[in-house]
N, C-alpha and C positions, 0 to 999 in steps of 0.2 A: 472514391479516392480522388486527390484531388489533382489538377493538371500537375501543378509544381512535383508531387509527388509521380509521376509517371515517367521525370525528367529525370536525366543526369543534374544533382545540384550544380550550379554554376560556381568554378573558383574564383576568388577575391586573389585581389592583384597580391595581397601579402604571401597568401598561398604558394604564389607560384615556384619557389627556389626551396619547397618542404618536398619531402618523397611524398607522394599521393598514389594510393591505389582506388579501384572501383569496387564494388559492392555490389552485384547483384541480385537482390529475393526474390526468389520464387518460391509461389507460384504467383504473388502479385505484382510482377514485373517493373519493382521499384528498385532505381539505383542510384548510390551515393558514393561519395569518397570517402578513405579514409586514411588516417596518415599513421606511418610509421611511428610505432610506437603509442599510438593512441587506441585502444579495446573497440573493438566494433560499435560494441552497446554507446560506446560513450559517443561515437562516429554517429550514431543513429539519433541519440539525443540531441546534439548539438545543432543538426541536419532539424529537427523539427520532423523524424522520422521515427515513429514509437511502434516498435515490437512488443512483443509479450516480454517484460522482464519482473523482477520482486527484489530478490536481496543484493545485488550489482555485486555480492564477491564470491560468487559461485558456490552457495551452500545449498539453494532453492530449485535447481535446473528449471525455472519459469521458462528461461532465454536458451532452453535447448535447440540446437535446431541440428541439421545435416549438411557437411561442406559437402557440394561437389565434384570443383574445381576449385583447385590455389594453393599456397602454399600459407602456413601457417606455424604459432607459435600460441601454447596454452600456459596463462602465468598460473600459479597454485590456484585450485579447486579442491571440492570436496569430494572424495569418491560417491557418495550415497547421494550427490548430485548427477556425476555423470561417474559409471560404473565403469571399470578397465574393458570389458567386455564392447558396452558400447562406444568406448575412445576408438577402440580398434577397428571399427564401421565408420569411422568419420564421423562420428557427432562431435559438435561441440559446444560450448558454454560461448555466447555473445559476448557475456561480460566478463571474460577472462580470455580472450583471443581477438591475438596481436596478428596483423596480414603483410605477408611479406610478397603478395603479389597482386593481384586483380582477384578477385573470389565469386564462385557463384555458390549462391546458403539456400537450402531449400529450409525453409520456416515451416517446423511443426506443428504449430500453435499458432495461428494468427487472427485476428479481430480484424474486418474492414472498418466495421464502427470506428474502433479502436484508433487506428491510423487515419482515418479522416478526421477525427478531432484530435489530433497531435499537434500540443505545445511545444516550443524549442524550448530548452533545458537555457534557465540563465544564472546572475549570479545577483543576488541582493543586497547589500550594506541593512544591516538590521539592531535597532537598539533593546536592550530588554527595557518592558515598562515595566513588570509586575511576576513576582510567583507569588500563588495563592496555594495552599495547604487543603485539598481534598480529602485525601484519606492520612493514615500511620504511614502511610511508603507512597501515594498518589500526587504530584503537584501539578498544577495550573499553573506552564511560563504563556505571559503572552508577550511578545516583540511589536514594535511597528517597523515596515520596512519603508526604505528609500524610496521608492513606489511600488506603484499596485504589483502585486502578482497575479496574474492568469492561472488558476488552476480547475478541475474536476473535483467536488466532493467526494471525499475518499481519499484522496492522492495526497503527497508526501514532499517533505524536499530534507534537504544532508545540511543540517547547522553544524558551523563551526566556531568555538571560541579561539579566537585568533593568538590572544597569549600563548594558550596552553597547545594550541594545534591540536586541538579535540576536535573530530569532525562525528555525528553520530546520528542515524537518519529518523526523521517525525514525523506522526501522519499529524495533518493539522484537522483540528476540533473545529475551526469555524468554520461559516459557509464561504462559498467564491462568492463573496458580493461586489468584488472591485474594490474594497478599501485596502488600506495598508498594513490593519491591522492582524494580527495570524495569534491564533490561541494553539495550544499541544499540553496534549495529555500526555504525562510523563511518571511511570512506573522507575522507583528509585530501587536500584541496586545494591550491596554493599560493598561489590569493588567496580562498581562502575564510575567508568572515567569522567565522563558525560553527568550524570545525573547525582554523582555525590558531590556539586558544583550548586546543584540547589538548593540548598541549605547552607549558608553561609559565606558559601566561596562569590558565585555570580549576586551582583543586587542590580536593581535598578538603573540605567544610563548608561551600563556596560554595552560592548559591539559585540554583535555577532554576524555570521556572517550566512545568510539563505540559499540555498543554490537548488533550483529543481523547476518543474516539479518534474514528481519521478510516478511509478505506480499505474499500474493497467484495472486494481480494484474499487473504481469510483459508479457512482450513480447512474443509471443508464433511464433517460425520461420515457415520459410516455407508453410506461407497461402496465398492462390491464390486469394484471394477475396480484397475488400479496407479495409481501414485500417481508422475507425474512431475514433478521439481522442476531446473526452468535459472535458474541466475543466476551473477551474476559481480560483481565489487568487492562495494559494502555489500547487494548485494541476497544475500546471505549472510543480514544478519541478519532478514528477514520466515521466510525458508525453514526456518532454523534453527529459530526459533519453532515453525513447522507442522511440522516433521519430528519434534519433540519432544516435541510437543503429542498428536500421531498415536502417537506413542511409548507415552505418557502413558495414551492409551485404551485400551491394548491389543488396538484394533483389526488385524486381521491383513489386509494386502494389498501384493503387488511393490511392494517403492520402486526408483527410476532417480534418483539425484541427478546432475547435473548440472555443473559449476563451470568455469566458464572465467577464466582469466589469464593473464597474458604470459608470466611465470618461474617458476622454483621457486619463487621470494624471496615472490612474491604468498602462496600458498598457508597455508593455516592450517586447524588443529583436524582434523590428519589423526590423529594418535591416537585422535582420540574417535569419527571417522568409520570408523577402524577397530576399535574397540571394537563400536560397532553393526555393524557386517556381521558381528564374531562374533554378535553376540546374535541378530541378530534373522534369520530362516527365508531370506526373498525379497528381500535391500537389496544395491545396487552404488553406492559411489561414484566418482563418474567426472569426475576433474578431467581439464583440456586445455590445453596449453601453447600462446599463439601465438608466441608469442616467445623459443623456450627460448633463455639465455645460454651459453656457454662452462661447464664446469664443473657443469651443474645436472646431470648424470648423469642423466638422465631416461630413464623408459624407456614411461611412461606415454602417451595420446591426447595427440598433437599437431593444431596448427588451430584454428581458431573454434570456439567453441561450439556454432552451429547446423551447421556440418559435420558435428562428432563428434553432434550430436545427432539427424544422419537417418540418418547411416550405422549407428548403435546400433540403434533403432527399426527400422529395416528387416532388421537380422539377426537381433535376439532375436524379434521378432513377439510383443508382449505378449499374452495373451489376457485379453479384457472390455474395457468401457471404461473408457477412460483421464481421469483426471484430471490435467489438468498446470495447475502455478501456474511463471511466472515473472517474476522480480525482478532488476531493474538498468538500466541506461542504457539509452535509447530506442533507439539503433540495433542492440543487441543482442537487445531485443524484437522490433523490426520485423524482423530475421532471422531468430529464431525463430518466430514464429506461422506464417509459412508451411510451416514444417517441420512443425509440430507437426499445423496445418489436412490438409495432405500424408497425415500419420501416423494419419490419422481420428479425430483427436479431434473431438469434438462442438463447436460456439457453445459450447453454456451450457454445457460443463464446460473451458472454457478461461480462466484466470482469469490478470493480470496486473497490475504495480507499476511502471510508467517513471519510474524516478530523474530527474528534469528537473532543468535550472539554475534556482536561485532568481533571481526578478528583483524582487526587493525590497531 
């Protein structure tokens, strides 16, 4: 952890005439301000102080923790995030609680890793250059921003189309290389606000606007063991990121990709996934059909995801331990982790992304 963070943040002269209250986490004895009216989580990002968080609007309880001390206020969550039962013990959601005094949180869930590589949360001016047509419902937006962003492979930021005040959050496909450039895998909806904008509505030269990064599920270097990767629709693109990124470092360890979808027609960037199983020593891509249609010719893993993803694990027997990251729809997650829990991966090397519904 790093000094800055062992410190109370220092206030900026603008600060000084806003109500500010203190924040203190425990058990890593890190404290910040936060102001009236501003959600903790957001108090924590802005700070360049990263907690355990995922969906920022209280559907995912990532960011649960325990108040001890203080007085507080909780804007709408989801119960099946934080249940009536545990409201009534003091828990609560980071990113849906407002402090109306000094707080001491004891954090449930905490990564040192995690918080000693904590990016401050910024804001970007970003232009679209390009959407490209991956699948029937899959597109490729890429932007360039006003400058570089700082992020983790895996990690995320909230675009907004400033006309429309659509803001909706992306995990980015490319790697952090320092450039300007950010690509996102984007699963279209048909009453989504966001993404029925790619097709027609947003082109080329339009502004959008980047703000982040966000996301505690990015690439962790330098581990000896394989490296397993499940997802399915846009959680493609966080994976793709960390698979590339890993790529990138030339780090050497078993990959297991993972990919589930209903048809052929889902499927994409099997060229390039077969490119890498030439290149690289120890890599298997392994997509899974639930749905094959008439004509897909398929000869590939059929069934769910987490089906094909214990029956694999239990025949190949990786040896070392297993890092697995997975990305996409909640219920895909919550079938997978017990597989994966099953398959001996470790708590703290099991790392996750739940695509949730926006409710904004």
């Amino acid at each position: 952890m790093s000094d800055t963070q062992e410190k109370r943040a220092d206030m900026p002269d603008a600060e000084e005439d806003k109500v500010l209250h203190t924040v203190r986490f425990e058990p890593v004895g890190v404290e910040m301000t936060v102001e009236e009216g501003e959600t903790v989580l957001d108090a924590a990002f802005r700070q360049g102080i990263s907690v355990m968080h995922g969906c920022k609007e209280g559907q995912c309880s990532s960011c649960k923790s325990l108040l001890i001390e203080g007085d507080v206020e909780m804007q709408k969550y989801s119960t099946f995030a934080l249940p009536d039962y545990e409201r009534e013990t003091n828990h609560i959601l980071l990113c849906r609680t407002l402090a109306f005094s000094d707080l001491t949180v004891e954090l449930l869930n905490y990564d040192e890793d995690l918080m000693r590589r904590s990016i401050a949360v910024s804001e970007y001016d970003a232009t679209l250059t390009q959407i490209t047509e991956l699948t029937h419902d899959i597109r490729l937006l890429e932007v360039e921003l006003s400058r570089p962003l700082r992020f983790w492979a895996g990690q995320y930021v909230d675009l907004t189309i400033p006309g429309l005040g659509i803001t909706r959050s992306f995990s980015m496909a490319s790697t952090p290389n320092g450039q300007r450039k950010l690509e996102f895998i984007i699963k279209k909806y048909p009453n989504g606000a966001f993404s029925s904008q790619l097709d027609g509505g947003l082109k080329p030269g339009d502004r959008l606007v980047a703000k982040g990064p966000y996301g505690t599920c990015f690439r962790r270097e330098d581990q000896p063991g394989p490296l397993v990767l499940v997802g399915g629709g846009s959680g493609m693109s966080p994976l793709w990121s960390i698979l590339n990124d890993h790529v990138q470092s030339g780090e050497q360890r078993p990959i297991r990709f993972f990919y589930g979808a209903r048809s052929r027609r889902d499927l994409f960037y099997l060229d390039d996934f077969a490119e890498l199983a030439d290149r690289l020593p120890d890599f298997r891509f392994i997509p899974a059909l639930s749905n094959a249609e008439p004509g897909d010719d398929w000869t590939g893993e059929t069934g769910f995801i987490h089906e094909v993803l214990g029956r694999t694990l239990r025949e190949e027997s990786l040896d070392g331990e297993i890092d697995a990251y997975t990305c996409g729809p909640t219920p895909m997650i919550d079938a997978v982790m017990p597989v994966l829990q099953m398959a001996g991966v470790a708590p703290e090397r099991l790392y996750f992304d739940k695509f949730t519904q926006a409710i904004r």
